[in-house]
Structure formats: C-alpha cells, structure tokens
N, C-alpha and C positions, 0 to 999 in steps of 0.2 A: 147290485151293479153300481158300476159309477154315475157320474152327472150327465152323464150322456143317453139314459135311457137303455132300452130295450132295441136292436138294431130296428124290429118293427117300425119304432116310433120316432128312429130316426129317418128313415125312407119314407115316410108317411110325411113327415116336417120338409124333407127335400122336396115330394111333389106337388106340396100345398107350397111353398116359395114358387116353384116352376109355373105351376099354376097361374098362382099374383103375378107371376112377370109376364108370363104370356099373355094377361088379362090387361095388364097395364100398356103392353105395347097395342096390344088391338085396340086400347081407346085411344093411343098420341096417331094411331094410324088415321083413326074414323074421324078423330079432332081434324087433325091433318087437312084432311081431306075434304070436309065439309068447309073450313076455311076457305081452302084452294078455291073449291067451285061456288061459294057465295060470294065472298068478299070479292074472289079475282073477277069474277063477273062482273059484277056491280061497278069495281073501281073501272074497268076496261070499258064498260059502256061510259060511266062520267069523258074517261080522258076522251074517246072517239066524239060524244058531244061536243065536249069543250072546241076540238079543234074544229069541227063542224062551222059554230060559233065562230070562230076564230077567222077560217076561210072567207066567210060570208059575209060577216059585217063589215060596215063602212065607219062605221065610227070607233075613230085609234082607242079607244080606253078600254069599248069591250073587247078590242081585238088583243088589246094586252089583260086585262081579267083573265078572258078564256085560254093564252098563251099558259097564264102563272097557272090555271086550272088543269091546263093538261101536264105540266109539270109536277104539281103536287099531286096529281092525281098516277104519274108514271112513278115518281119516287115510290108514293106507297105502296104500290104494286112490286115493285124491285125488295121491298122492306115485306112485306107479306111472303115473299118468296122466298124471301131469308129464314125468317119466323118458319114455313113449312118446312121447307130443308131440315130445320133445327129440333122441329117436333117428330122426324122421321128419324133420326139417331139414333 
C-alpha cells in the first residue's frame, strides 16, 4: 500500500488527533476557569479594599494610594478577562 497506511491506521490516527484536541480544549477550559475564579476574586476583593480605604481616610495621599490601587487593581481585572476570553477560543 502507499504512504498512507492501511485505512485502519488511518482512522485510528484521526481519533487519536480528535482525542488530543478534545483533551487540549478541556485543559484551556479548566485553565480558563480556574483563572477566572482565583485571580478575579482575589483582584476584586483588593479593588473593593482599596476604595474602602479610599472612602475612609483623612489623609490625601492614602486616599490617592488607595485611588491608584483600585485602578491598577480594575485594569487587571479588565486584562484577566481578556486573557480568559482568549483561553476560551
């Protein structure tokens, strides 16, 4: 037979690919997803901190600290949310 095998071993090669990819998308899913609900927590309790901070204090400098903190801490969030979207393709 030619270079192409036995149809067998061709249909055998097709669902061992099928396979890898289905195997490959359940990990960008679980990656995904573990992301999502660790990091976005995490960042989401900092920013609500921060502004906390922010509300509260009397003195201008923490109130801008905590300001720049709930910003860098929304950016990442906005950036994290891009990353999942992107691991979900």
């Amino acid at each position: 037979m030619g270079r192409s095998g036995r149809p067998g071993q061709r249909q055998h090669h097709r669902d061992f690919q099928q396979g890898a990819q289905a195997h490959q998308e359940a990990d960008r899913e679980r990656i995904a997803r573990d992301i999502h609900d660790l990091l976005g927590q995490s960042l989401t309790v900092v920013a609500l901190k921060a502004q906390i901070i922010e509300r509260l204090s009397a003195d201008p400098h923490n109130k801008q600290q905590a300001a720049e903190i709930t910003a860098i801490s929304r950016q990442a969030i906005g950036e994290l949310r891009y990353t999942v979207a992107q691991l979900r393709c």
